[in-house]
LOPA-528892 format. One line per field, with one value per residue (C-alpha): y, z, x. Coordinates in Angstrom, 1 decimal. Each point is the difference from the previous one (the first is absolute). Layout:
# LOPA-528892
Y: (Y_...)
Z: (Z_...)
X: (X_...)
This chain:
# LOPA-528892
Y: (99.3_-0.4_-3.8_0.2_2.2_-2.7_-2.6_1.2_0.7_-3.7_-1.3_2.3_0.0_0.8_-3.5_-1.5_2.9_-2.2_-2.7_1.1_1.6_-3.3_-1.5_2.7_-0.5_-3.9_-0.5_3.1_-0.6_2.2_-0.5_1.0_1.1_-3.4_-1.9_-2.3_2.3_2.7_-1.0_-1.4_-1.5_-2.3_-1.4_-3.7_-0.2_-2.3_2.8_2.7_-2.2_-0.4_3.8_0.9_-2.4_1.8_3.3_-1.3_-1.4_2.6_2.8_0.1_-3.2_0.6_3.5_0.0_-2.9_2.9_2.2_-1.9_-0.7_3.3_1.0_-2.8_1.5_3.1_1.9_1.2_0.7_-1.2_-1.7_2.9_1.9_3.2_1.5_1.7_-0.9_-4.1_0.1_-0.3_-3.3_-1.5_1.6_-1.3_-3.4_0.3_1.6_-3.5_-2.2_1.5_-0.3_-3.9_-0.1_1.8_-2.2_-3.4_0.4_0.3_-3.8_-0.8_1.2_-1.4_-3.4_1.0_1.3_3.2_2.5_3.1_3.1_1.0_-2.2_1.0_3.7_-0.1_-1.2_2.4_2.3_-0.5_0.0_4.0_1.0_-1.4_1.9_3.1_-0.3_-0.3_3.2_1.9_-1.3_2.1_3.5_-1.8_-3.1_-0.8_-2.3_-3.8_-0.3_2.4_-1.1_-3.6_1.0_2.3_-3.6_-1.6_2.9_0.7_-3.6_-0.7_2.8_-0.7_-3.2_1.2_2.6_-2.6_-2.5_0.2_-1.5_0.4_0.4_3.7_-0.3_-0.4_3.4_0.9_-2.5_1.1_3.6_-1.1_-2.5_2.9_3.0_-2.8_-0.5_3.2_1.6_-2.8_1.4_3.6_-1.1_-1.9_3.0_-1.9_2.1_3.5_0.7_1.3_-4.0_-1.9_2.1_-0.3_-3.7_-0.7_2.0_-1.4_-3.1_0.3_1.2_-1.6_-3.4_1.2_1.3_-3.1_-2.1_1.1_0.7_-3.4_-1.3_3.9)
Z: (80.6_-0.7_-0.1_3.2_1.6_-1.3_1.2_3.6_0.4_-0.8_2.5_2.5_-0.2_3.0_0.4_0.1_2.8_3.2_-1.4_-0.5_3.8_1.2_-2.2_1.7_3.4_-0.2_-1.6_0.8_4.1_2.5_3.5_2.5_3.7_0.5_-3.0_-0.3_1.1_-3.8_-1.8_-3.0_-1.2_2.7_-1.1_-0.7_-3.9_0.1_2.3_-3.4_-2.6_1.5_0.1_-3.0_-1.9_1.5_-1.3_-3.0_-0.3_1.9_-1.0_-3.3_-2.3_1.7_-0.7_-3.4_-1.0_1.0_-2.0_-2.9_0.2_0.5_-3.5_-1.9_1.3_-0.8_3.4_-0.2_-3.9_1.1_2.6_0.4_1.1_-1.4_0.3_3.5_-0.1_-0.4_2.9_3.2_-0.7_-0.6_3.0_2.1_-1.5_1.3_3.4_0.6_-0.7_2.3_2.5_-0.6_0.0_3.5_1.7_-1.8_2.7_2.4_-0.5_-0.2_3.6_1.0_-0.6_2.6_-2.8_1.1_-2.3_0.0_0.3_-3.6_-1.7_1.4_-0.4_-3.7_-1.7_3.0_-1.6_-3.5_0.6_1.5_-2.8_-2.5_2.0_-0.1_-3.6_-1.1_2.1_-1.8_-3.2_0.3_-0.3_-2.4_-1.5_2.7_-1.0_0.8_-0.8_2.1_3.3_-0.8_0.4_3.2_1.2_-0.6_1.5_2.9_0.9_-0.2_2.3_2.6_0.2_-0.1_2.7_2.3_-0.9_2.2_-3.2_-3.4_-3.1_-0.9_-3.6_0.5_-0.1_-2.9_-1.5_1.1_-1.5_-3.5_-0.7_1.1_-2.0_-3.4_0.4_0.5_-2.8_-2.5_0.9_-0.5_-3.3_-1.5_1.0_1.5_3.3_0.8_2.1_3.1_-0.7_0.3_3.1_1.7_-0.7_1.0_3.6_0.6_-0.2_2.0_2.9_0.3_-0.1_2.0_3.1_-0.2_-0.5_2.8_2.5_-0.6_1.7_1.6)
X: (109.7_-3.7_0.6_1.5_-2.7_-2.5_2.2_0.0_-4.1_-0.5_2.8_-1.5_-3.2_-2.3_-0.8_3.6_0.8_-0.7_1.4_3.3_0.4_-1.0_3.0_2.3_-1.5_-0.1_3.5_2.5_1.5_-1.5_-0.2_-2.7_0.9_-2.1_1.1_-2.8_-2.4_-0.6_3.2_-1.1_3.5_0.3_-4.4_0.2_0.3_-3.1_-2.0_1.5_-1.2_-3.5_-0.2_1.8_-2.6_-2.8_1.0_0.4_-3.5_-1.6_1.9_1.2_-2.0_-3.8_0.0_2.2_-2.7_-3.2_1.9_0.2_-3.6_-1.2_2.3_-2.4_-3.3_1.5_-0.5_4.0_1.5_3.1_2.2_1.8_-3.2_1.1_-3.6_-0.3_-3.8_0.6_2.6_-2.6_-1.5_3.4_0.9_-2.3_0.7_3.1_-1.3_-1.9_2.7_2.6_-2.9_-0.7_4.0_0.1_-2.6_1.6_2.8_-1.8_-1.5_3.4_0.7_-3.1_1.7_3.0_2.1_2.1_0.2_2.0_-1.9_1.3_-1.7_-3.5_1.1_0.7_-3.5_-1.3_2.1_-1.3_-3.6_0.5_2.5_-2.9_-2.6_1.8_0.8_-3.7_-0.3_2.7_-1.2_-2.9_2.1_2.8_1.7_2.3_2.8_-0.6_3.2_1.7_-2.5_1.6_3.4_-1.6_-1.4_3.4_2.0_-1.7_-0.1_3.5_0.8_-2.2_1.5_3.8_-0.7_-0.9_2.8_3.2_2.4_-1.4_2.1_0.7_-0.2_-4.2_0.0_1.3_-1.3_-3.8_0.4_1.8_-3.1_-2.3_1.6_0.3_-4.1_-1.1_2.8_-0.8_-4.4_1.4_1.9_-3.2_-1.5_-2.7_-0.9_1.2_2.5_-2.6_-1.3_2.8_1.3_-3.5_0.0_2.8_-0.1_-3.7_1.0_3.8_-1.9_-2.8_2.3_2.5_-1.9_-2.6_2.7_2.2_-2.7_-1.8_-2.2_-0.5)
């Protein structure tokens, strides 16, 4: 079991979070009242690419790459960042990114490129999950790995409850990959209950209403 545990906090790490909703979003049929208007199956492939590739630099390699960095000059211990104290810098690292990620699209659109609000609404959704994580972080170790699968959750709701068609089995599928990363965090005994529930709920909110009432 412990092997499993530790297989599922590296598949779903905070990082990889975003990445697989846009998968779901991108790749599983939904349909929009106005189809081309924020359903993201029907996207040109080329247009999910481009942004796929994004995320992937901006959102998972630059700030894994910082990480890394700060473990040589010894500012964190360990990737993991077990110690509350060396999670705020990290954090912030992670804050700035989703920012530069944010704005990136919106040089895209300045070159006439449409893009559905969701795209905009998840870095937008990262940078305040990050803030409010370095302000919980102050009282306890909140779970990074419980606010990723908040990110991931709240996200793909917000998209199904404004999807006319979208296949049923999302849902299930959202709270299985949620309850596996925050029991396999419990079973490490990594965080505490209180963390892994905070986390988790900080993060499924905040996504969730900035997602569904962007651009407010």
């Amino acid at each position: 079991m412990r092997i499993a545990a530790q297989i599922i906090s590296w598949l779903f790490i905070p990082l990889f979070m975003p990445i697989y909703a846009l998968l779901l979003v991108f790749f599983v049929p939904a349909e929009n009242a106005v189809v081309f208007s924020n359903s993201l199956f029907f996207f040109p492939l080329v247009y999910k690419t481009f942004i796929l590739t994004v995320f992937i630099l901006l959102g998972v390699l630059a700030p894994a790459m910082s990480f890394i960095y700060l473990k040589l000059i010894n500012v964190i211990s360990t990737l993991e960042m077990e110690d509350r104290s060396e999670r705020n810098i990290p954090l912030l690292i992670t804050l700035i990114y989703c920012l530069l990620l944010y704005f990136s699209f919106f040089y895209v659109m300045s070159m006439n490129i449409y893009l559905p609000k969701y795209i905009h609404a998840l870095p937008f959704s990262g940078v305040l999950v990050a803030a409010a994580c370095i302000f919980v972080n102050y009282k306890m170790k909140i779970s990074l790995h419980a606010a990723g699968a908040g990110i991931f959750s709240g996200f793909i709701f917000a998209y199904l409850f404004e999807q006319i068609k979208f296949e049923f089995w999302l849902v299930p599928l959202v709270i299985v990959l949620s309850g596996l990363v925050m029991s396999a965090r419990l079973y490490l005994n990594k965080h505490s209950h209180l963390e892994i529930y905070i986390g988790w709920s900080v993060a499924f909110v905040i996504t969730l209403l900035s997602t569904f009432l962007y651009p407010f």
